[in-house]
C-alpha positions as YAML, in Angstrom:
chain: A
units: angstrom
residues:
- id: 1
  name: UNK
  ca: [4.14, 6.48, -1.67]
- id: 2
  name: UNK
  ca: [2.04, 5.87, 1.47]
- id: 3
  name: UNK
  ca: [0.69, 9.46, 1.79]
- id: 4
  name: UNK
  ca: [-0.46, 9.48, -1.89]
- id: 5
  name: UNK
  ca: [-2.30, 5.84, -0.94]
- id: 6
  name: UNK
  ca: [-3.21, 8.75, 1.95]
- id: 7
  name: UNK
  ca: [-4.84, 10.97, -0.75]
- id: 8
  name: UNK
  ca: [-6.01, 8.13, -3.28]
- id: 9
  name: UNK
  ca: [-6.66, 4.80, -2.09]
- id: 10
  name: UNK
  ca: [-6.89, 3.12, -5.48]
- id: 11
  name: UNK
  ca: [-3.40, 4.59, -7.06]
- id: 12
  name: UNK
  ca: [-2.58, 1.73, -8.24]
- id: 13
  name: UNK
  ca: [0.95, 2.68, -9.08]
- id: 14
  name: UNK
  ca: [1.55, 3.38, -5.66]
- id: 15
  name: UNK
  ca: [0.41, 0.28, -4.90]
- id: 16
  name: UNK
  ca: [2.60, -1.53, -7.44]
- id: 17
  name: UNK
  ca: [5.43, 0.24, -5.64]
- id: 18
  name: UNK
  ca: [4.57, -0.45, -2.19]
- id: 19
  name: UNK
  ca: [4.45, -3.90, -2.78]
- id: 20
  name: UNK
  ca: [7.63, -4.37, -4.71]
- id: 21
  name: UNK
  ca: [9.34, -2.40, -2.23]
- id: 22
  name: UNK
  ca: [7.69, -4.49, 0.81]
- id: 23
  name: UNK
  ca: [9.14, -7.64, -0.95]
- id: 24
  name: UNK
  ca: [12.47, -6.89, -1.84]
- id: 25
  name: UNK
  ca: [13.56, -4.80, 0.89]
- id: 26
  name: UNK
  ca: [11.54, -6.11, 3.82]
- id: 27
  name: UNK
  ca: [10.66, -9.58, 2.92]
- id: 28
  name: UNK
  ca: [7.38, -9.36, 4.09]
- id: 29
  name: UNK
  ca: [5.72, -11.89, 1.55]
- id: 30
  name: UNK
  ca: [2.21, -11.83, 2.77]
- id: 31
  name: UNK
  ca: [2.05, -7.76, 2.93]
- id: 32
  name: UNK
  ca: [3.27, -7.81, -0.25]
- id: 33
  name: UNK
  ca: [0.81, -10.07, -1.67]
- id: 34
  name: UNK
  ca: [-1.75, -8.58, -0.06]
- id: 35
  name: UNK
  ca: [-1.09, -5.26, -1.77]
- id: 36
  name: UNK
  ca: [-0.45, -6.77, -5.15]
- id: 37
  name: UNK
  ca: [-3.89, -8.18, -4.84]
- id: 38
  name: UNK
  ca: [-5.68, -4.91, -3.54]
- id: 39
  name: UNK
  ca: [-4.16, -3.08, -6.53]
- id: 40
  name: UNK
  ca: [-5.08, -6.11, -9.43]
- id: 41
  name: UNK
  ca: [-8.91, -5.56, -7.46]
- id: 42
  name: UNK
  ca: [-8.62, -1.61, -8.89]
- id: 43
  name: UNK
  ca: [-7.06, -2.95, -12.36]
- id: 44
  name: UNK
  ca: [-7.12, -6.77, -13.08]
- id: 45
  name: UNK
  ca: [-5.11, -6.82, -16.00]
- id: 46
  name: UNK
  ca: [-2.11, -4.69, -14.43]
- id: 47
  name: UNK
  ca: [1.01, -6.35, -16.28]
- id: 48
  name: UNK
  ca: [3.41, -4.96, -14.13]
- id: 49
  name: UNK
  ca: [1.74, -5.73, -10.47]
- id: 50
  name: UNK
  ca: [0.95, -9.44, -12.13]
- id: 51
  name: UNK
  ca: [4.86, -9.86, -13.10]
- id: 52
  name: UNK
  ca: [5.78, -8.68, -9.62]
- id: 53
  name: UNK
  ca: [2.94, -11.32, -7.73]
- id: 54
  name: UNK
  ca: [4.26, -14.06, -9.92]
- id: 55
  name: UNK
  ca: [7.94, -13.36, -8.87]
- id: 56
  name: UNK
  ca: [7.00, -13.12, -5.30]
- id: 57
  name: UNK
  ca: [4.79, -16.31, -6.04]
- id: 58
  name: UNK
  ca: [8.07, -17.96, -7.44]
- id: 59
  name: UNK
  ca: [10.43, -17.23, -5.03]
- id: 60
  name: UNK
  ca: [7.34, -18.95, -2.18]
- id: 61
  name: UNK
  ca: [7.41, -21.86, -4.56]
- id: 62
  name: UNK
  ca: [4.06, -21.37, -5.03]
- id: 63
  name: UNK
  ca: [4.50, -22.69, -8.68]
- id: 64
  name: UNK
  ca: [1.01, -22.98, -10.03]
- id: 65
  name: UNK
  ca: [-0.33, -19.46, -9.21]
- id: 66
  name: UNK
  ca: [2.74, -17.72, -10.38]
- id: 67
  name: UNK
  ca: [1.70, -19.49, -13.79]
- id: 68
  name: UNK
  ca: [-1.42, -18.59, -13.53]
- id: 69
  name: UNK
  ca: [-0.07, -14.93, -13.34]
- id: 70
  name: UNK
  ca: [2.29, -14.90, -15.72]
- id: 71
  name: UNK
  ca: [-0.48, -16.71, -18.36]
- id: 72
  name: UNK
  ca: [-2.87, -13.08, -17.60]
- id: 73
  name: UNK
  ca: [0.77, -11.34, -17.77]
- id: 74
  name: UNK
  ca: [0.86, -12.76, -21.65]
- id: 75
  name: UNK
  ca: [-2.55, -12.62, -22.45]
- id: 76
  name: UNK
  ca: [-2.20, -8.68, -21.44]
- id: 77
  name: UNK
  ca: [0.14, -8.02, -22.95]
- id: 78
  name: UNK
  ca: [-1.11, -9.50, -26.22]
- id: 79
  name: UNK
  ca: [-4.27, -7.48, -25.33]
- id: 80
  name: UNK
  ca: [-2.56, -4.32, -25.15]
- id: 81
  name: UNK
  ca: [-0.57, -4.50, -27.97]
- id: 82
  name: UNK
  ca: [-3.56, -5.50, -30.26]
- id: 83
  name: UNK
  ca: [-5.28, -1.94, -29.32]
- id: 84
  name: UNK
  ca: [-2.61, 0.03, -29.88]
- id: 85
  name: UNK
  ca: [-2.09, -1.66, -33.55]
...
């Protein structure tokens, strides 16, 4: 996934992956974090990448900003279902 952040700086699926990967296999919090927040700069309202900072967030203890993202993970959500009503 590195070489396509290689060929596109802004995939933000790669990104998504990178960072989930970085946190469960390396626990490497702050790389991780850093990623998830260079990929929600491409696409703010990334469900996925929000769920993944919140659970990284959680397991920190960092209560009040993994709230924060799960509240944008809901109110996504709700977004994207509306549209595709």
């Amino acid at each position: 996934m590195r070489k396509v952040l290689e060929l596109d700086s802004k995939h933000n699926e790669a990104m998504r992956y990178i960072g989930t990967s970085v946190k469960q296999k390396l626990d490497k919090f702050d790389e991780a974090l850093e990623i998830f927040d260079k990929a929600l700069e491409i696409v703010p309202e990334h469900v996925y990448v929000l769920l993944h900072k919140g659970l990284l967030l959680l397991k920190l203890e960092r209560y009040n900003e993994a709230l924060s993202c799960y509240d944008k993970v809901i109110q996504n959500s709700t977004k994207q279902c509306r549209s595709t009503v």
